[in-house]
Backbone as a chain_set.jsonl record, in Angstrom:
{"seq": "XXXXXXXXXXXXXXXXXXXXXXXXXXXXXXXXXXXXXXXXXXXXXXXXXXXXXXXXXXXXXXXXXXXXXXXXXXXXXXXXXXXXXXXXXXXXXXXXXXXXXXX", "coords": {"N": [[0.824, -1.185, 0.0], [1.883, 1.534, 0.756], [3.614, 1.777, -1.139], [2.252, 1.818, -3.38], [0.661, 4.282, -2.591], [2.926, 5.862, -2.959], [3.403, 6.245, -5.499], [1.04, 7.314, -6.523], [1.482, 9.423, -5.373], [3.831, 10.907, -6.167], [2.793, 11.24, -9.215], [0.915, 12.134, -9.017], [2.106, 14.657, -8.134], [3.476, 15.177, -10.941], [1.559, 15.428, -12.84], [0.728, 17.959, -12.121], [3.438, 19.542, -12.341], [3.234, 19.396, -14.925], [0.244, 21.319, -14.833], [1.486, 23.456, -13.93], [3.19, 24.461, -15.828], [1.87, 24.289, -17.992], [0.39, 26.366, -17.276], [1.724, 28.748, -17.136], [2.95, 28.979, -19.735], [-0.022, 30.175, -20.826], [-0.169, 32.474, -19.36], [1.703, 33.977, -20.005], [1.437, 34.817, -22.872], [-1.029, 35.4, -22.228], [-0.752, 37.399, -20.411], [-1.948, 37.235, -17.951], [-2.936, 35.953, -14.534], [-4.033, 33.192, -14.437], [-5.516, 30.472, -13.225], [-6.727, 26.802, -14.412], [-9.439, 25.13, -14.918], [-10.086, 21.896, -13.101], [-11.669, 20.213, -14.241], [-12.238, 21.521, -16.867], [-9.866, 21.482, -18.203], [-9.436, 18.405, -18.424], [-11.844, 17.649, -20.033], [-10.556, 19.21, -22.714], [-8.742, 17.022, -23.048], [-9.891, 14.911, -23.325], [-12.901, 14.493, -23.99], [-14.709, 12.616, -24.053], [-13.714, 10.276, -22.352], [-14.619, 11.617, -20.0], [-16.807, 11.886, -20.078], [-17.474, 9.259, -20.283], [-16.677, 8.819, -17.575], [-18.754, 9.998, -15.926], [-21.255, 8.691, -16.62], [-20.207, 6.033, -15.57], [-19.998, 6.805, -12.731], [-22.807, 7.579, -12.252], [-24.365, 5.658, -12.681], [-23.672, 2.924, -12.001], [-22.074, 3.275, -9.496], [-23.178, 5.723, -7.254], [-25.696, 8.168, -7.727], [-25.506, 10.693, -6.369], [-23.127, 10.769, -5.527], [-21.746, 11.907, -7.859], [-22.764, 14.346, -8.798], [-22.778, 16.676, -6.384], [-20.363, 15.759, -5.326], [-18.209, 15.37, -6.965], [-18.764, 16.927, -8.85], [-17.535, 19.441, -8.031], [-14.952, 18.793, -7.288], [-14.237, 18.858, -9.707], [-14.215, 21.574, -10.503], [-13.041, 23.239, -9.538], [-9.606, 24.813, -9.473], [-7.245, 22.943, -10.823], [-3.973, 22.837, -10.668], [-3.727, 23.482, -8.174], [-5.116, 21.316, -6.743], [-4.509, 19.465, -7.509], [-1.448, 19.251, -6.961], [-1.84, 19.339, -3.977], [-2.949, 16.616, -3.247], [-0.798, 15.454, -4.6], [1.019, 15.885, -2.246], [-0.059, 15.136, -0.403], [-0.705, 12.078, -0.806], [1.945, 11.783, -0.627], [3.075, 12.221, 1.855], [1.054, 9.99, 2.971], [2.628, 8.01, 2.575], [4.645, 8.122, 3.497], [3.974, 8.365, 6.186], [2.927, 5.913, 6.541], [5.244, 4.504, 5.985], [6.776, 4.9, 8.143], [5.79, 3.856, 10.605], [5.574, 1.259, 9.894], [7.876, 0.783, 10.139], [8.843, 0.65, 12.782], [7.736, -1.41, 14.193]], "CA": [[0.0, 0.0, 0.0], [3.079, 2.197, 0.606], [4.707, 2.147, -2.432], [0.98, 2.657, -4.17], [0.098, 6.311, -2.31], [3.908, 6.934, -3.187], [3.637, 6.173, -6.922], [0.206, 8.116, -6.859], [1.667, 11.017, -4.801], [4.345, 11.425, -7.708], [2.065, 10.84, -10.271], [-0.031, 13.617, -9.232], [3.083, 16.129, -8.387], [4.43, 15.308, -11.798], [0.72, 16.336, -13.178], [0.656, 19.196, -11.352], [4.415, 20.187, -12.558], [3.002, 19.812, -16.318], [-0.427, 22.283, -15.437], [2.257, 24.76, -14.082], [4.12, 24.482, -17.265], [1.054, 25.083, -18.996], [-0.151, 27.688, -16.699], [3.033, 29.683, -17.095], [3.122, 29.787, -21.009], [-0.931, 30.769, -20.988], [0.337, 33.624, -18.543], [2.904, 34.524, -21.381], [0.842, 34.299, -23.82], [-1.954, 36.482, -22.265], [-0.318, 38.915, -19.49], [-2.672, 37.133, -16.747], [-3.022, 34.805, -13.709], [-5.444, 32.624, -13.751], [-6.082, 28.792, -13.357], [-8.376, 26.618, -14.882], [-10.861, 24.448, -13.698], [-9.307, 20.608, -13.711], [-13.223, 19.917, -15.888], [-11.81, 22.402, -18.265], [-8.925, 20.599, -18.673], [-9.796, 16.909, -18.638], [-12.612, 18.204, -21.142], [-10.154, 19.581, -23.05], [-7.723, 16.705, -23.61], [-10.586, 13.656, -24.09], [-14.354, 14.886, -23.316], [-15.235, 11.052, -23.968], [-13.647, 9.713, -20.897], [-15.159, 12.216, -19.189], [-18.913, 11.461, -19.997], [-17.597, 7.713, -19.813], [-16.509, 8.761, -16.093], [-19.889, 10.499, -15.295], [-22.338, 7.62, -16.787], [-20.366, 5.111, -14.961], [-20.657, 6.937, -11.567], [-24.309, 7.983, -11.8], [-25.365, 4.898, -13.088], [-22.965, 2.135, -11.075], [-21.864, 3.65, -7.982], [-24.113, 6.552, -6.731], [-25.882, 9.139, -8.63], [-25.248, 12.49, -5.686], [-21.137, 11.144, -5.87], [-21.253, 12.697, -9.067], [-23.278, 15.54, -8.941], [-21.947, 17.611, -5.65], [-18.7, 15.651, -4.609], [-16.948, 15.473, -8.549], [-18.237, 18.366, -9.934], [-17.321, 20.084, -7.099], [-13.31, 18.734, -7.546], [-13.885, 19.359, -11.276], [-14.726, 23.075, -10.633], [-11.5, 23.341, -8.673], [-8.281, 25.249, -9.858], [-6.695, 22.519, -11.325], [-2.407, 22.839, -10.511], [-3.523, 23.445, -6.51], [-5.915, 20.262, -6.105], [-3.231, 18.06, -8.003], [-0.345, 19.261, -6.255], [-2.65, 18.884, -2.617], [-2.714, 15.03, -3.437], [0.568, 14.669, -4.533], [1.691, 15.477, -1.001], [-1.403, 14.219, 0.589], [-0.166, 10.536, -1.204], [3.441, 11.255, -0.165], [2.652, 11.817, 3.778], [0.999, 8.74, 3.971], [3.458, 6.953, 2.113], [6.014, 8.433, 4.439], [4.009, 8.04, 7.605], [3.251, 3.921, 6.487], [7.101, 3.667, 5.793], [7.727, 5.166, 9.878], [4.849, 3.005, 11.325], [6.692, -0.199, 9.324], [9.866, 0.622, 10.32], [8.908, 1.008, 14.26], [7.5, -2.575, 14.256]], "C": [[0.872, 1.254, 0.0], [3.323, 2.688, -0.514], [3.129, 2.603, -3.643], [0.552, 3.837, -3.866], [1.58, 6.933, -2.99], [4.144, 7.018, -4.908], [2.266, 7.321, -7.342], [0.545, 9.457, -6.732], [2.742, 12.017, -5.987], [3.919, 11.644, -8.751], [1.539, 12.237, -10.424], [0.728, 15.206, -9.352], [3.823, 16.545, -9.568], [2.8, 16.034, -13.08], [0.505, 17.336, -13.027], [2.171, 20.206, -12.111], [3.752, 20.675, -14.444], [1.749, 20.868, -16.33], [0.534, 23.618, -15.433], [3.154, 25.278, -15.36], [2.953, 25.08, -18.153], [0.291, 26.298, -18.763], [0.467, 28.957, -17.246], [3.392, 30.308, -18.722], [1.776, 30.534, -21.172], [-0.452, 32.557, -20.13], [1.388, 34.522, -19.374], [2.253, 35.078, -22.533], [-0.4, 35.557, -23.35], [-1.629, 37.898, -21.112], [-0.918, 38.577, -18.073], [-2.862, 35.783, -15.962], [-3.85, 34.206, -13.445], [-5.505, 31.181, -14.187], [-6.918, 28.163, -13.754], [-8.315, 25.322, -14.394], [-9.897, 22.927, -13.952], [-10.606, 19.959, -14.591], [-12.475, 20.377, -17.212], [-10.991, 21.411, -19.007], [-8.767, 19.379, -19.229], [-10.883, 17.222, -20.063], [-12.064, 18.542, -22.653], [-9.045, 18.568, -23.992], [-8.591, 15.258, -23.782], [-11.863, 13.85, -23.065], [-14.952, 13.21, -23.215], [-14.79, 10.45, -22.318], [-13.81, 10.137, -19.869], [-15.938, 12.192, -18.503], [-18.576, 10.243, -19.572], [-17.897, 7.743, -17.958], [-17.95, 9.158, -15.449], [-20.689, 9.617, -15.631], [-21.974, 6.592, -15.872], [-20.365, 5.235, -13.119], [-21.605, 7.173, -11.084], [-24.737, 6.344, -11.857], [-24.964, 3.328, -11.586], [-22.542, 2.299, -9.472], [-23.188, 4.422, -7.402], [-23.846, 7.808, -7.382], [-24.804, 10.609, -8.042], [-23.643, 11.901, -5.439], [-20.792, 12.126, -7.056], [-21.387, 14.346, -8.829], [-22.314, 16.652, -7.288], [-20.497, 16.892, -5.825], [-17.678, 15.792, -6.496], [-17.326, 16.331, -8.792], [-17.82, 19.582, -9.253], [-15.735, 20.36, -7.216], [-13.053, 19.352, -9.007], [-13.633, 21.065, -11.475], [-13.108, 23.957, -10.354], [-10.141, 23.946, -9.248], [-7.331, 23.541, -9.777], [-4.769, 22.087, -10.645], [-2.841, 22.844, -8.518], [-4.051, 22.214, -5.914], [-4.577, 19.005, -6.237], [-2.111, 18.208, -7.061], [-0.64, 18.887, -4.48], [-2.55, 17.571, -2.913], [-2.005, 14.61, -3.927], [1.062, 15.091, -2.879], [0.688, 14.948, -0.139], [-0.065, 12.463, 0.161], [1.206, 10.637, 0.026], [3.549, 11.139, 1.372], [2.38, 11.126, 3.79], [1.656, 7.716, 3.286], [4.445, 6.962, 3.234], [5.827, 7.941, 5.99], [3.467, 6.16, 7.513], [4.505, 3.546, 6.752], [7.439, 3.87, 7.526], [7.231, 3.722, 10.839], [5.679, 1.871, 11.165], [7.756, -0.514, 9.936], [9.86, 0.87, 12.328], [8.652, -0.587, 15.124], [8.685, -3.619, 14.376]], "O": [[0.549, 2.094, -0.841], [3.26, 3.873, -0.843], [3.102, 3.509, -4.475], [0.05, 4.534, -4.748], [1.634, 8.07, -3.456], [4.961, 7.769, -5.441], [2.393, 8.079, -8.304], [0.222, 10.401, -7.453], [2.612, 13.151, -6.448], [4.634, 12.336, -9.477], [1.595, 13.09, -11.309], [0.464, 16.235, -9.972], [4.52, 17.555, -9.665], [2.986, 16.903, -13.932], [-0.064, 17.886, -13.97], [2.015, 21.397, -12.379], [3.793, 21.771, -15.003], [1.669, 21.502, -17.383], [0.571, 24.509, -16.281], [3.621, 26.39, -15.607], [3.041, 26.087, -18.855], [-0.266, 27.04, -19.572], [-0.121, 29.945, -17.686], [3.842, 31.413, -19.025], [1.971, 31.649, -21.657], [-0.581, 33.63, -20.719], [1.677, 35.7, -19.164], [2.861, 35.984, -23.103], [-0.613, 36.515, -24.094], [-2.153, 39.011, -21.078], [-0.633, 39.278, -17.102], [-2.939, 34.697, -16.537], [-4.536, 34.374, -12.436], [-5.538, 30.814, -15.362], [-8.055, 28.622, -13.639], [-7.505, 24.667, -13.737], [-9.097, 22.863, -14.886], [-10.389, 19.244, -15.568], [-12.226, 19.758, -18.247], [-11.249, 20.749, -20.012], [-8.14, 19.164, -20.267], [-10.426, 16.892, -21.157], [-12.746, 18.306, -23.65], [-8.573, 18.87, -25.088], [-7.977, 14.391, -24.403], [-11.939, 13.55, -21.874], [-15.589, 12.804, -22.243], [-15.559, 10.282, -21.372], [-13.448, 9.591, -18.826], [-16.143, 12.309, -17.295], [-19.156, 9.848, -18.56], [-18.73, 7.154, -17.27], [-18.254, 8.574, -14.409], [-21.315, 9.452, -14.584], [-22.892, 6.053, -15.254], [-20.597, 4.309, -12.342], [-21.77, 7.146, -9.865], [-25.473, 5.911, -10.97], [-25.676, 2.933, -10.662], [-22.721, 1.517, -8.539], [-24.181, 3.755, -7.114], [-22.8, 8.412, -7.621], [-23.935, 11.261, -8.619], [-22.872, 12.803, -5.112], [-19.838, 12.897, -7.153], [-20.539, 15.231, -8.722], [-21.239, 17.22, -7.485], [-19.59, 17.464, -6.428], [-16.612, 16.344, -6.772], [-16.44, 17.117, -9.13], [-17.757, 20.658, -9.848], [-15.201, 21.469, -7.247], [-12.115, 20.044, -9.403], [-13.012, 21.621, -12.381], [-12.463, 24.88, -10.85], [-9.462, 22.962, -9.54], [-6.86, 23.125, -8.718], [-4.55, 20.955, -10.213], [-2.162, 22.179, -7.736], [-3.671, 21.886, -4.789], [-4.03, 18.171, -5.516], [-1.84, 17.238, -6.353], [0.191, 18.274, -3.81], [-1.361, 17.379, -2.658], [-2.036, 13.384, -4.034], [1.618, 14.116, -2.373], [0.944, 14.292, 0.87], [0.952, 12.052, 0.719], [1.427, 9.975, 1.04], [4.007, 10.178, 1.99], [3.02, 10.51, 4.642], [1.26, 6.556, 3.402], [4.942, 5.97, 3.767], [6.643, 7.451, 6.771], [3.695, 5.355, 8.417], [4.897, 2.623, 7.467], [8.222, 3.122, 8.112], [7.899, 2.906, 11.474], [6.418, 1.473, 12.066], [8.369, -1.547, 10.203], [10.856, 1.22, 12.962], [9.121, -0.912, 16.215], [8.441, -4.824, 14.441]]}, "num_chains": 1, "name": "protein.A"}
């Protein structure tokens, strides 16, 4: 479980390094600071596995997961949520590895 939050927690800080990359040329590019939504984005780079993702949580899991709790993350500045759960992951990779290692 370890080594899975710590492959996620990278995963996400190395997503997070590519919106700032893309933040940083839009900011070049228009003179202004501003983040976009992680919907926008995902929307942006395959709207299909988007809708796939929203049919198969209304329909399979539970409808109100979708509706408040995801579109809620979707709405979300993008580079700050990602980079929040890459160190979210890596703390509890770090505090599994102490726990482990106290045993």
């Amino acid at each position: 479980m370890r080594i899975l939050f710590m492959i996620l927690g990278w995963f996400f800080l190395i997503v997070a390094a590519g919106c700032l990359w893309l933040e940083m040329i839009a900011w070049r590019a228009a003179g202004d600071v501003t983040f976009r939504q992680g919907g926008a984005i995902w929307y942006s780079l395959d709207p299909g596995s988007l809708n796939l993702v929203q049919a198969v949580t209304e329909r399979y899991l539970w409808s109100a997961l979708w509706d408040p709790a995801m579109l809620t993350l979707l709405q979300l500045p993008a580079l700050p949520l990602l980079a929040f759960l890459g160190i979210v992951f890596l703390l509890l990779s770090w505090i599994m590895g102490r726990a482990r290692a106290r045993r």
